[in-house]
C-alpha positions as CSV (number, residue, x, y, z in Angstrom):
1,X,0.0,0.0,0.0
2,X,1.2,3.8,-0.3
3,X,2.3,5.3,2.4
4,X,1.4,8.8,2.8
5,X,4.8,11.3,1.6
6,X,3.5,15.0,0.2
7,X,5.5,17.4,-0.9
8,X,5.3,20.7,-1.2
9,X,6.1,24.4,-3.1
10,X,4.7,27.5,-3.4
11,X,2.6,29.1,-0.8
12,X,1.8,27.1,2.7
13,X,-1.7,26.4,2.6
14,X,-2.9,28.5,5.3
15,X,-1.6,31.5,3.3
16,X,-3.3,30.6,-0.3
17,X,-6.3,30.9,-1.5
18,X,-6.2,28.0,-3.8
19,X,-4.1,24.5,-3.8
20,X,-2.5,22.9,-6.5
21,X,-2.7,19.0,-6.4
22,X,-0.1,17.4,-9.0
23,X,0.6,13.7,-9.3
24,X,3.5,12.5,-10.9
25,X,3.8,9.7,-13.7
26,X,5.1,5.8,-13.6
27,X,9.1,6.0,-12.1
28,X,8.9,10.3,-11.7
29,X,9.0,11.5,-7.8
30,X,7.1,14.2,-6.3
31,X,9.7,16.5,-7.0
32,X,9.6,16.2,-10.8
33,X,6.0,17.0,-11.2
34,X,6.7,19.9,-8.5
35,X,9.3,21.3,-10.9
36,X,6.5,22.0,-13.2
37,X,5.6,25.3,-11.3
38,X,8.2,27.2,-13.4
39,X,6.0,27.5,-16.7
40,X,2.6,27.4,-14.9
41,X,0.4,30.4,-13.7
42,X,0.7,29.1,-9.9
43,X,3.2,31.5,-8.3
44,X,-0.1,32.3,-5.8
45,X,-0.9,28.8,-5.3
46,X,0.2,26.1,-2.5
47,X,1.4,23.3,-4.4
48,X,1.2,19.5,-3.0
49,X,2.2,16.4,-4.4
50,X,2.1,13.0,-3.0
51,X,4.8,10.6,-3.8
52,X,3.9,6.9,-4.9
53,X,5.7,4.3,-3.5
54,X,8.1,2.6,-5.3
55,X,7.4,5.7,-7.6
56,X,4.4,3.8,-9.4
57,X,0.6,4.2,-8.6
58,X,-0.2,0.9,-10.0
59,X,1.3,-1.7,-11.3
60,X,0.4,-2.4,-15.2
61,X,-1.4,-0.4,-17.8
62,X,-4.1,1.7,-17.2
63,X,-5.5,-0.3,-20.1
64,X,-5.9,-3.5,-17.8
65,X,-8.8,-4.7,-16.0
66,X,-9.1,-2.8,-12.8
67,X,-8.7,-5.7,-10.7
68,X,-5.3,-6.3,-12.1
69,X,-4.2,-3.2,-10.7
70,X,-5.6,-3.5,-7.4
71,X,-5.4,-3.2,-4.4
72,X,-2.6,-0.4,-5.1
73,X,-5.1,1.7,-7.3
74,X,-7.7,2.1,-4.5
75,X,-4.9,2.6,-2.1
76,X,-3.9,5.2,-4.7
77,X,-7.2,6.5,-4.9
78,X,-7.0,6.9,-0.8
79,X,-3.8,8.8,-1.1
80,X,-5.8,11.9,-2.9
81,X,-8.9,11.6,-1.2
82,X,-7.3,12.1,1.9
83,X,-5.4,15.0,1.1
84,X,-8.1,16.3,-0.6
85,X,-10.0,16.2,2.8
86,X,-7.5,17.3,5.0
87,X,-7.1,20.7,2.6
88,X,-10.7,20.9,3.0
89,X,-10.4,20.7,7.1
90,X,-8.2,23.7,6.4
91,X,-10.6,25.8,5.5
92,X,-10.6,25.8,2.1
93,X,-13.4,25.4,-0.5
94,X,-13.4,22.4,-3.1
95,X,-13.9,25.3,-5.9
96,X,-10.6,26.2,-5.2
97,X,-8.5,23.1,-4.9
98,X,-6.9,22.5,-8.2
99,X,-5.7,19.3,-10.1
100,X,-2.6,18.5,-12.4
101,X,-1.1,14.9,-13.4
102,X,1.1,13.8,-16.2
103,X,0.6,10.2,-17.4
104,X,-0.2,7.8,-15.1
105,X,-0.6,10.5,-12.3
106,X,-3.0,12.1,-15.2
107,X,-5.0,8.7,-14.9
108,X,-5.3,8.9,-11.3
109,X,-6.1,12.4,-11.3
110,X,-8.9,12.0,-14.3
111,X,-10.2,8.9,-12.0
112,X,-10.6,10.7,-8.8
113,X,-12.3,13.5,-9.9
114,X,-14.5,11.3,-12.0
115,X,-15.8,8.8,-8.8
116,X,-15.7,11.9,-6.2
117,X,-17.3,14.6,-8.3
118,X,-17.8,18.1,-6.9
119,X,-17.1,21.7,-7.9
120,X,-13.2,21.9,-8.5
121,X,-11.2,24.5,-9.2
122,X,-9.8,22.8,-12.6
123,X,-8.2,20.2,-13.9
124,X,-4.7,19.6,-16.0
125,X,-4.3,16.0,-17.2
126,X,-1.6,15.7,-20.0
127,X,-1.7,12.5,-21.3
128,X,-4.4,10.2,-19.4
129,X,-7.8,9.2,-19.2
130,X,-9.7,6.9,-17.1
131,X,-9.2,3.7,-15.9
132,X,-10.1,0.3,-17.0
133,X,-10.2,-2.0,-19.8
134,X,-13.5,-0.6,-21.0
135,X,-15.7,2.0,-19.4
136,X,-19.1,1.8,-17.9
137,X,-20.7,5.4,-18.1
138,X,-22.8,4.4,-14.5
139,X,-20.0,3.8,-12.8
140,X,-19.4,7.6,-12.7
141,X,-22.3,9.3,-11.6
142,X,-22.5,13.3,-9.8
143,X,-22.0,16.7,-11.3
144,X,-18.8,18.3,-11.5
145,X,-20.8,21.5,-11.9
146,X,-18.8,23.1,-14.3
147,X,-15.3,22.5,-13.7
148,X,-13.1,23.0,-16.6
149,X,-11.0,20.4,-17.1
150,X,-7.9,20.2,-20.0
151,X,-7.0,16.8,-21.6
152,X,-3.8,17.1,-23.8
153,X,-2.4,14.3,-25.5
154,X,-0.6,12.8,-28.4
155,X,-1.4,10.8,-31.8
156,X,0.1,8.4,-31.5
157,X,1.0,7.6,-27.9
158,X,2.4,4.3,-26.7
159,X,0.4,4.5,-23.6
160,X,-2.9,6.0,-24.0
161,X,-5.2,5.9,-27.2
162,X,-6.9,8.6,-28.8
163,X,-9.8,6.9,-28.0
164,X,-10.2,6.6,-24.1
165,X,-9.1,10.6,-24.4
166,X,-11.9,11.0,-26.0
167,X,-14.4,9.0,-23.9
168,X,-12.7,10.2,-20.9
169,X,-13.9,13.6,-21.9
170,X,-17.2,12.8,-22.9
171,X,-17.3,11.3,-19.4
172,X,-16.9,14.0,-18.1
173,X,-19.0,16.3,-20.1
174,X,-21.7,14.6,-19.1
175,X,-21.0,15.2,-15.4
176,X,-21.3,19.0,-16.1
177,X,-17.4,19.6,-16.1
178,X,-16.2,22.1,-19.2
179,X,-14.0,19.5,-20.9
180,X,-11.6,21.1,-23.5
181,X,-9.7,17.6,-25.3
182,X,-6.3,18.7,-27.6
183,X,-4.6,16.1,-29.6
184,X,-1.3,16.7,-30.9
185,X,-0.5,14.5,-34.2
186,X,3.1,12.7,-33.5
187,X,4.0,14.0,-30.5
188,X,6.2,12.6,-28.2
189,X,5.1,10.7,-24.5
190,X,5.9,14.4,-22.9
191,X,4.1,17.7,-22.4
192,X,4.7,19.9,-24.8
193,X,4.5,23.8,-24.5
194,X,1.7,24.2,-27.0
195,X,-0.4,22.2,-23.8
196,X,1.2,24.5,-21.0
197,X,0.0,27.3,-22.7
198,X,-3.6,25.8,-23.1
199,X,-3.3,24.8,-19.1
200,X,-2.2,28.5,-18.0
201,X,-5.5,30.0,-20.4
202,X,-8.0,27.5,-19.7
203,X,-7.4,26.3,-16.2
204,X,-4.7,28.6,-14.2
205,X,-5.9,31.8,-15.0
């Protein structure tokens, strides 16, 4: 199971007015995603990210039946929800806790705001969607009540299809969030610029 490891940047928490959640991808750290907050709009935000143990938050492809990725996905799952909850303890309202994730950490993110819908500040997932070997729409139920949420991702990617991008937003459209889905043609497993740009307009602004 994960044990619980946040770091942080940026702004303490009791001096912000919004928080920054970022999970990093399959063999990062915490401190890679962290590094992000050079070319983002945050320099008024607190940033946290929690660190996976053994610097994976499941084992095999998002693409794989979910029960061949448990129990660390659901222990995954835990890691955010209770850090979600303990910002909220804080003081501080959902609408202004924030998301980011980059590959598999873009999974989790997508996933968790997905099952445990409520009005976010915004989320920034480059390169993800949700998780599963197929989807079942009623399996993610609740309104997200507007939150904007950016997909960015590549044609082709090794990891993630086109396709579950595209259901993944359509997902999520349906739960009310404001879904803005950019696909790049041939560009690399990374995050580009061109998608930094559309997270600073569209979701740190």
């Amino acid at each position: 199971m994960h044990t619980k490891d946040i770091q942080s940047a940026g702004k303490g928490i009791n001096e912000a007015e919004k928080i920054l959640i970022m999970l990093h991808g399959r063999g990062a750290r915490a401190e890679d995603i962290l590094a992000m907050r050079g070319h983002l709009n945050v320099e008024e935000y607190a940033l946290v990210a929690p660190q996976a143990t053994n610097n994976s938050w499941y084992p095999k492809s998002f693409m794989a039946p979910t029960s061949e990725n448990e129990p660390w996905l659901s222990s995954a799952l835990d890691v955010v929800k209770e850090l979600v909850e303990q910002i909220k303890d804080q003081g501080v309202p959902t609408d202004h806790i924030y998301f980011l994730g980059f590959s598999q950490g873009a999974c989790l993110t997508l996933e968790y705001v997905t099952r445990y819908p409520e009005k976010f500040g915004g989320v920034a997932a480059f390169t993800g969607g949700l998780i599963g070997d197929h989807l079942d729409q009623d399996k993610y139920s609740g309104d997200l009540q507007g939150t904007p949420v950016f997909i960015g991702s590549g044609n082709p990617d090794e990891h993630v299809p086109v396709e579950r991008v595209q259901q993944t937003g359509d997902i999520m459209n349906k739960m009310n969030a404001s879904v803005r889905v950019e696909i790049y043609d041939n560009r690399p497993h990374t995050i580009s610029q061109e998608e930094i740009e559309q997270a600073n307009k569209l979701i740190f602004k």
